[in-house]
C-alpha positions as CSV (number, residue, x, y, z in Angstrom):
1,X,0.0,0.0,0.0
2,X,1.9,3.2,-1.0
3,X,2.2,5.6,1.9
4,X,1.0,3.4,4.2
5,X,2.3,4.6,8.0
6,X,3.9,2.2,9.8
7,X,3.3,2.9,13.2
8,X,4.2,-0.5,15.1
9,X,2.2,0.6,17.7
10,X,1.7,-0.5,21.6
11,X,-1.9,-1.2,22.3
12,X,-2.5,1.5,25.2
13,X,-5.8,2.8,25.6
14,X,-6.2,5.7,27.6
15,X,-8.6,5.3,31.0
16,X,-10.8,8.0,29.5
17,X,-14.4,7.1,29.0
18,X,-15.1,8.2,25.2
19,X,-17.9,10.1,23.8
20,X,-19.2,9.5,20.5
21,X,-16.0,10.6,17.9
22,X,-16.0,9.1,15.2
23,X,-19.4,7.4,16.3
24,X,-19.9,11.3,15.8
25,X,-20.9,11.2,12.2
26,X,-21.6,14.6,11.1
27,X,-23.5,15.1,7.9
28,X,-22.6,17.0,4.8
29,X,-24.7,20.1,4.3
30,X,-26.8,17.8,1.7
31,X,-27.4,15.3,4.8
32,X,-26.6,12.4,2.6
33,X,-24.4,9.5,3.1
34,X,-21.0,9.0,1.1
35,X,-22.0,7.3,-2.6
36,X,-19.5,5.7,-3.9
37,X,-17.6,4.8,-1.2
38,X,-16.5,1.2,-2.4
39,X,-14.1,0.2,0.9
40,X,-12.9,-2.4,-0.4
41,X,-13.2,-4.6,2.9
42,X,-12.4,-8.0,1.5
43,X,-14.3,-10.7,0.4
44,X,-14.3,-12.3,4.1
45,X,-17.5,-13.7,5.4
46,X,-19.0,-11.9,8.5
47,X,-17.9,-13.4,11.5
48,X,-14.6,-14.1,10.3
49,X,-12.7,-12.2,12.9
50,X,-9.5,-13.8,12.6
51,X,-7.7,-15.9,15.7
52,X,-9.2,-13.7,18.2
53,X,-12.6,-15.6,17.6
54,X,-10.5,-18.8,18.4
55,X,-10.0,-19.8,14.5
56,X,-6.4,-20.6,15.9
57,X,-5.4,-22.7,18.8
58,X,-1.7,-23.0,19.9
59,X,-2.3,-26.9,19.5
60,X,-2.2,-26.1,15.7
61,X,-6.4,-26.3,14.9
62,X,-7.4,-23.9,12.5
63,X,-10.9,-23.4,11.8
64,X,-12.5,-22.2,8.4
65,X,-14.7,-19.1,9.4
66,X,-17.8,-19.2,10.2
67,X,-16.5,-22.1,12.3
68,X,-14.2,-21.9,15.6
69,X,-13.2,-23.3,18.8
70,X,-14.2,-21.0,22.0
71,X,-13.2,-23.4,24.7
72,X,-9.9,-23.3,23.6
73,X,-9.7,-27.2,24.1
74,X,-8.4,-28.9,20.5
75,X,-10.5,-31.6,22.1
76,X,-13.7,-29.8,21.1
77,X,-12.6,-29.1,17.3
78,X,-14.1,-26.2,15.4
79,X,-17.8,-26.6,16.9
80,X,-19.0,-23.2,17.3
81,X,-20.8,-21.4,14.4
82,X,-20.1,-17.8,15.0
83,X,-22.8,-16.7,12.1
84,X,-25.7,-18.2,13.9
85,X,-24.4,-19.0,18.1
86,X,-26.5,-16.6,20.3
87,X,-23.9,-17.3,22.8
88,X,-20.6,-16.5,20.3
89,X,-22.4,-14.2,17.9
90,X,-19.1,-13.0,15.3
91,X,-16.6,-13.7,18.2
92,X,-16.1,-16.0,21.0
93,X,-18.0,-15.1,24.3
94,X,-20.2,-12.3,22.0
95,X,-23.7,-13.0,24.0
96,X,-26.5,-12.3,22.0
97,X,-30.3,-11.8,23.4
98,X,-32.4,-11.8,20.2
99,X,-31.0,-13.9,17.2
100,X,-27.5,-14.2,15.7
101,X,-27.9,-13.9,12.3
102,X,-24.8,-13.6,9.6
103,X,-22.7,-13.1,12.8
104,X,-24.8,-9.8,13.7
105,X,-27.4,-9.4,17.0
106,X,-29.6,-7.0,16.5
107,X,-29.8,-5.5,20.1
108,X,-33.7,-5.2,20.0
109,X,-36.1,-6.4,17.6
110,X,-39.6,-4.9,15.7
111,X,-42.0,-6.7,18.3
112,X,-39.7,-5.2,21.3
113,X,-41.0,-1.3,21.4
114,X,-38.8,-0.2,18.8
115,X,-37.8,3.4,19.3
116,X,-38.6,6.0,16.7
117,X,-36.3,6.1,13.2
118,X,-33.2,8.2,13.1
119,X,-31.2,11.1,11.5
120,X,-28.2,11.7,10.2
121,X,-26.8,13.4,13.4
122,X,-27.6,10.2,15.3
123,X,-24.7,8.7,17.8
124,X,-24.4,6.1,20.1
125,X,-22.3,5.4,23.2
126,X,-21.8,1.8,25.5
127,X,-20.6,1.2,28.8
128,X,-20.5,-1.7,31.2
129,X,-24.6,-2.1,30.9
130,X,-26.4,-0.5,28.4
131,X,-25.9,0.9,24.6
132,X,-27.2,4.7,24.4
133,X,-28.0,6.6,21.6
134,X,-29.2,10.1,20.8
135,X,-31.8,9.8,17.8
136,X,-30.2,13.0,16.3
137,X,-32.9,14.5,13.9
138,X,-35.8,15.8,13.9
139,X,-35.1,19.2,15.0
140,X,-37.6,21.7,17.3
141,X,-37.9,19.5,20.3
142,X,-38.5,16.0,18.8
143,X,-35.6,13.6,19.1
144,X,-34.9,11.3,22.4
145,X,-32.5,9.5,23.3
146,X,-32.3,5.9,24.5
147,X,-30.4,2.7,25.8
148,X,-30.9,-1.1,25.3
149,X,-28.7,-3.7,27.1
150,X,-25.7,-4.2,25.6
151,X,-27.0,-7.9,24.9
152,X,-30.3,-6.8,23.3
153,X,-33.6,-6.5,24.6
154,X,-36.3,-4.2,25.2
155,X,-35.1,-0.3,24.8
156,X,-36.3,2.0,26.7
157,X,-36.2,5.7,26.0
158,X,-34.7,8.0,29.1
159,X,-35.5,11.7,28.0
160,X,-37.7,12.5,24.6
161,X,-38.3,16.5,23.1
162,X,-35.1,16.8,22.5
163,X,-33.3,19.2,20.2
164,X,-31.1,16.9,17.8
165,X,-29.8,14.9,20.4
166,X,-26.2,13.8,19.5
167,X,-22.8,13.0,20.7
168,X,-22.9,11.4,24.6
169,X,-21.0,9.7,26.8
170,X,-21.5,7.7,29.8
171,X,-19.2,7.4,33.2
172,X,-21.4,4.7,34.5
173,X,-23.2,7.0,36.6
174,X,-24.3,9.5,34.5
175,X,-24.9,9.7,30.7
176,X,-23.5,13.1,28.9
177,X,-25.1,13.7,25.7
178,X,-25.3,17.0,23.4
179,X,-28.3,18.8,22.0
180,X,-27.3,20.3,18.6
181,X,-30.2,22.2,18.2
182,X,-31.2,24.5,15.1
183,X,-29.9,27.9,15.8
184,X,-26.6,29.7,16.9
185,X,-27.0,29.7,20.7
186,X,-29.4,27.4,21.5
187,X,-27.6,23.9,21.8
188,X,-26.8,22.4,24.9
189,X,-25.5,19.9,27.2
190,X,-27.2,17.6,29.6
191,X,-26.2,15.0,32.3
192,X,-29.2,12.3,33.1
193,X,-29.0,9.3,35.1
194,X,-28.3,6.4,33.1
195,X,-31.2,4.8,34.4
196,X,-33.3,7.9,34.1
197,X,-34.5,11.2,35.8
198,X,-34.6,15.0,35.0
199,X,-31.9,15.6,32.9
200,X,-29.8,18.4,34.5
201,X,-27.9,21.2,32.2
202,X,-24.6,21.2,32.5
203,X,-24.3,24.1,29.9
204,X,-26.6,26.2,27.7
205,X,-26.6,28.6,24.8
206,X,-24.5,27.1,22.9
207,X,-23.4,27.1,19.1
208,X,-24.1,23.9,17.8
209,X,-23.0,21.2,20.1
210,X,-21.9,18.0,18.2
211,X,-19.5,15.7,20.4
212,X,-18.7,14.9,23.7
213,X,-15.7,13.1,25.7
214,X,-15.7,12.5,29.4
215,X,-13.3,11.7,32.2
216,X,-13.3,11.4,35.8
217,X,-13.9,15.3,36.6
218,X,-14.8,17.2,33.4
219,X,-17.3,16.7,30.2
220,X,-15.3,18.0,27.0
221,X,-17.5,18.7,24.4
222,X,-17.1,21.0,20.5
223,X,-19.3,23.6,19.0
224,X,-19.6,23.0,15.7
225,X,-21.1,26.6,15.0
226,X,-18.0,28.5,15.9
227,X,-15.2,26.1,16.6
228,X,-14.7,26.8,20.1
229,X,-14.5,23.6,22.4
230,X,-15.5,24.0,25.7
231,X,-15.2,21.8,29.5
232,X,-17.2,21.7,32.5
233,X,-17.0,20.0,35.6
234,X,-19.4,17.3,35.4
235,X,-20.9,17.8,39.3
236,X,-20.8,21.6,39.4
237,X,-21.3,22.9,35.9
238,X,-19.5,25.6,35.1
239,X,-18.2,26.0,31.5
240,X,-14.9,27.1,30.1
241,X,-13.9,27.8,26.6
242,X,-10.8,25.8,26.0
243,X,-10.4,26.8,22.6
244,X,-11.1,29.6,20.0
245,X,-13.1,29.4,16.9
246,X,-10.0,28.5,14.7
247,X,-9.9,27.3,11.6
248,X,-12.7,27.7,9.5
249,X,-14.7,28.3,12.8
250,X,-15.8,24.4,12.9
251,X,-15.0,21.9,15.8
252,X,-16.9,18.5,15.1
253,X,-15.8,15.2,16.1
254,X,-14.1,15.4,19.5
255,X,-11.0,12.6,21.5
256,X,-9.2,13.4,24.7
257,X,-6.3,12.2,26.2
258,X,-4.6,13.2,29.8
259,X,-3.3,16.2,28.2
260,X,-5.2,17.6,25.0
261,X,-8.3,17.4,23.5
262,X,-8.3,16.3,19.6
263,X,-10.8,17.5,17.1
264,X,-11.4,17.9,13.7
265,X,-12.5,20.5,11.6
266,X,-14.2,19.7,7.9
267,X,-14.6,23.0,6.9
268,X,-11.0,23.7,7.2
269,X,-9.5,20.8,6.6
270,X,-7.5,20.0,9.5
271,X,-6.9,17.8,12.7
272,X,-6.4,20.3,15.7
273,X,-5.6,19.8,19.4
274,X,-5.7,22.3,22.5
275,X,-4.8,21.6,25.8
276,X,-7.8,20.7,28.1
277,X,-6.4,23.0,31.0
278,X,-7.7,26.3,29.1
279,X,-3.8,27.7,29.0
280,X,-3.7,28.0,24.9
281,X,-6.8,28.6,23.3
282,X,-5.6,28.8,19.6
283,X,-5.6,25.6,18.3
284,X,-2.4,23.9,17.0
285,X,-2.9,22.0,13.1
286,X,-1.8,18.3,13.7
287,X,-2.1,17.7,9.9
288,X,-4.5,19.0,7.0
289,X,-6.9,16.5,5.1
290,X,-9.5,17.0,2.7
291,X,-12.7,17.0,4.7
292,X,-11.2,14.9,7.9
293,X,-14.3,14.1,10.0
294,X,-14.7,11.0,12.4
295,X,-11.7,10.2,14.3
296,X,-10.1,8.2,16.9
297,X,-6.9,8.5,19.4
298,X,-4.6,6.0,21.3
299,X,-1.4,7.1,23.2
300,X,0.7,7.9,20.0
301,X,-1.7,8.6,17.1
302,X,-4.9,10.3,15.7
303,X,-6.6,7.9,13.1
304,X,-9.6,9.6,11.0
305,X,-11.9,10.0,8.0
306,X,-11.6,12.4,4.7
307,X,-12.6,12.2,1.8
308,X,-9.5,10.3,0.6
309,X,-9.7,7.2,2.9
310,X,-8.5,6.8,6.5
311,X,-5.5,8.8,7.4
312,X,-3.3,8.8,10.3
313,X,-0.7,11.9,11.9
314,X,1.3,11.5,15.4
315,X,-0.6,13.4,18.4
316,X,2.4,15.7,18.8
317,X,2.7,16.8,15.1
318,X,2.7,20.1,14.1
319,X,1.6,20.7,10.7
320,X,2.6,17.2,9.4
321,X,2.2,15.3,6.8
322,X,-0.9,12.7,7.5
323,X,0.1,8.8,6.7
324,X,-2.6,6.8,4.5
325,X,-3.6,3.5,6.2
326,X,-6.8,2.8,3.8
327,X,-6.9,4.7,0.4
328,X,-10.8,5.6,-1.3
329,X,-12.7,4.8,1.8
330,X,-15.5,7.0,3.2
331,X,-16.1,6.4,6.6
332,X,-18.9,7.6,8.8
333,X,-17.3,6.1,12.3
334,X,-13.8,4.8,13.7
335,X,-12.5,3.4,16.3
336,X,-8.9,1.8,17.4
337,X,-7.1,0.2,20.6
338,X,-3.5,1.2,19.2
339,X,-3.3,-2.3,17.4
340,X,-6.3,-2.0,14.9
341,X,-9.2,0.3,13.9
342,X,-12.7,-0.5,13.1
343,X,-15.1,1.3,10.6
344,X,-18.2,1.6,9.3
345,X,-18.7,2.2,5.6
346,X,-22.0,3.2,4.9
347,X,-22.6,1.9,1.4
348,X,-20.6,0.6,-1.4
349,X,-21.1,2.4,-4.7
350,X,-24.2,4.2,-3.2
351,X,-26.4,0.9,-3.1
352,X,-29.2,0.5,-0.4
353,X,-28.6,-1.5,2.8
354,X,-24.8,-1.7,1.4
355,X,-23.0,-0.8,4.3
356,X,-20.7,-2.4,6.1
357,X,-18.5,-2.9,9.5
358,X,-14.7,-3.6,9.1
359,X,-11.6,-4.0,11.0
360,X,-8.2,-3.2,9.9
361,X,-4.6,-2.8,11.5
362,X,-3.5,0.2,12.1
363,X,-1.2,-0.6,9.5
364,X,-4.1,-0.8,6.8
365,X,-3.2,-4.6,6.8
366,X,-5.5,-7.0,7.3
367,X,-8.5,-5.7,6.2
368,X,-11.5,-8.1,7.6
369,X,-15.2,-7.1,6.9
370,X,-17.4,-7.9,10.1
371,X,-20.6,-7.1,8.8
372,X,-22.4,-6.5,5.5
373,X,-25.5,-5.7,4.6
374,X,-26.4,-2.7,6.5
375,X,-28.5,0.5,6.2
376,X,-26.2,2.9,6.6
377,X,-24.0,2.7,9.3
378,X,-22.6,5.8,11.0
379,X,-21.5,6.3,14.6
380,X,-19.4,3.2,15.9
381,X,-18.3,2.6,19.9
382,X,-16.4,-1.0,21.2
383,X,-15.9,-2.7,24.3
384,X,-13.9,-5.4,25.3
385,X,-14.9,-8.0,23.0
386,X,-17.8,-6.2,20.4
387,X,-18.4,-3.1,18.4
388,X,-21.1,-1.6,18.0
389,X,-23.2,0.8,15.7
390,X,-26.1,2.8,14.5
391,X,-27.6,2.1,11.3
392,X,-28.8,6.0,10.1
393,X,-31.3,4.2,7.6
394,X,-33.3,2.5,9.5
395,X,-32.7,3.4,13.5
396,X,-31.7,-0.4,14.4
397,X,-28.4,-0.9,17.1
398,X,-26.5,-3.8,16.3
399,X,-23.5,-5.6,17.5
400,X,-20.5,-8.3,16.7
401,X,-17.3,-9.4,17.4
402,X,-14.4,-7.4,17.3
């Protein structure tokens, strides 16, 4: 792969809870999804997720995918059918509620109270439990947003009339989430219970509020409507402008380490960072991209999405030179641990329900699709042994095996 960065990277996740990045799919000004955007993802069956689904035993067994061995005893021989097992849906120890189906659960199903369809702003967010999501559109008071175990089952909506509810993040406690809104100053954000309550403001009159990180003190979240990102402590909110509008006066998708906070900006074309203790407000350019717009951190790189496939530049560049990792893929989400990154691709060549879920190393080697056959997949979010996503087509939250 020409360009390709070769990172050779330590997997080292920071102990940050993450908000919805490059699960924070932001729309073009059209609202559509990327036509076109043939990734490429390999010819792989879903399910196949390599020898971390047990495909690969130290005893020398190799299983042919869907097949594999989750006991890890040769004894038991390739007996597990990750397309179909409810109890190793797409990987080993993936637990699925509903039905396995192509190595997919669908975490609720159409006879379960299914919530009301999505909008291109919607974004989603998991933590030990549950699987929250902000419906994003419609505007004026009528989006919601929701959780479902992280199993599947019956969701259950914890606050409705909101205004374009959209990036969140949840501390276990509390659930963060972002209300874009439709005018200069009147986004917000919100803290609720993660089992539910009155949601309490943790800031208001805001321009266009689109992502959101948290860590053990402070929400982070960025304006889309002037650039500026802003922090709050998440008890006693009051709210601090971290950074200016720079750039072209867009902040979208939003990562935080100890140090910084990482954003993108679209408009501009560039991958900035500013430090989350307020003390330099002008931005610093990592790197410039054509349109770079979902990303995601570990301890030594920033991965994201432009409009020339998945790029990668060093957290302490300064006005570098981005390296390619996947060439002519558009992305809606991303996600990485430091040794590989998965993506959704919302549809191949523009064709309905052509979407699909994909893991790669960081390298851009081994390219493995996870998933096909969805309806437009946009935010993404992982745990220790599944990813998740939202399918903007049709509002359903599925799940497989990393």
């Amino acid at each position: 792969m020409n360009n390709t960065i070769r990172l050779g990277l330590v997997c080292a996740l920071s102990a940050m809870a993450w908000g919805c990045g490059s699960d924070g799919a932001v729309p073009d000004s059209t609202g559509g999804d990327a036509a076109g955007s043939d990734g490429g993802a390999g010819d792989a069956e879903a399910g196949d997720s390599g020898a971390s689904d047990g495909s690969v035993l130290d005893s020398g067994l190799t299983c042919i995918a869907p097949m594999a061995n989750c006991s890890g005893k040769a004894s038991d021989g390739c007996n597990v059918d990750l397309s179909k097992d409810n109890q190793n849906c797409g990987g080993c120890g993936v637990v699925c509620n509903t039905q396995c189906n192509a190595g997919v659960c669908p975490l609720f199903t159409a006879d379960a109270g299914a919530p009301q369809l999505v909008g291109d702003f919607a974004c989603l967010t998991v933590d030990a439990t549950s699987v929250y999501w902000g419906t994003g559109l419609p505007s004026g008071g009528g989006g919601g947003v929701w959780k479902v175990p992280v199993n599947g089952g019956s969701p259950s909506l914890l606050i409705g009339a909101q205004d374009r509810p959209h990036g969140m993040a949840s501390d276990g406690t509390n659930l963060y989430y972002a209300n874009a809104g439709s005018g200069a100053t009147i986004g917000s954000i919100q803290r609720i219970p993660v089992g539910g309550g009155v949601p309490t403001p943790i800031a208001i009159a805001q321009a266009l509020p689109l992502d959101l990180a948290v860590d053990a003190t402070n929400v982070y979240w960025t304006n889309s409507g002037d650039g500026t990102v802003w922090k709050s402590n998440k008890t006693t909110p009051a709210p601090i402008k971290i950074a200016d509008g720079g750039g072209s006066g867009h902040a979208e998708d939003l990562r935080i380490d100890a140090t910084y906070a990482y954003f993108t900006d679209p408009q501009g074309g560039s991958v900035l960072r500013v430090p989350l203790d307020g003390s330099a407000p002008a931005p610093q350019t990592l790197t410039t991209a054509p349109r770079p717009r979902p990303i995601a951190i570990d301890s030594k790189t920033a991965y994201f999405g432009a409009s020339t496939g998945v790029l990668a530049i060093a957290l302490n560049a300064n006005n570098g030179i981005a390296g390619q990792v996947l060439p002519n893929v558009v992305i809606q989400g991303i996600e990485t641990d430091g040794a590989n990154v998965w993506y959704t691709i919302p549809s191949q060549n523009g064709q309905p329900k052509s979407g699909t879920i994909n893991r790669a190393t960081t390298t851009g080697q081994g390219v493995t699709l996870l998933a096909k056959g969805q309806n437009r997949p946009g935010c993404i979010s992982v745990d220790a042994k599944s990813v998740y996503w939202i399918n903007e087509g049709d509002g359903q939250i599925s799940k497989t095996g990393k």
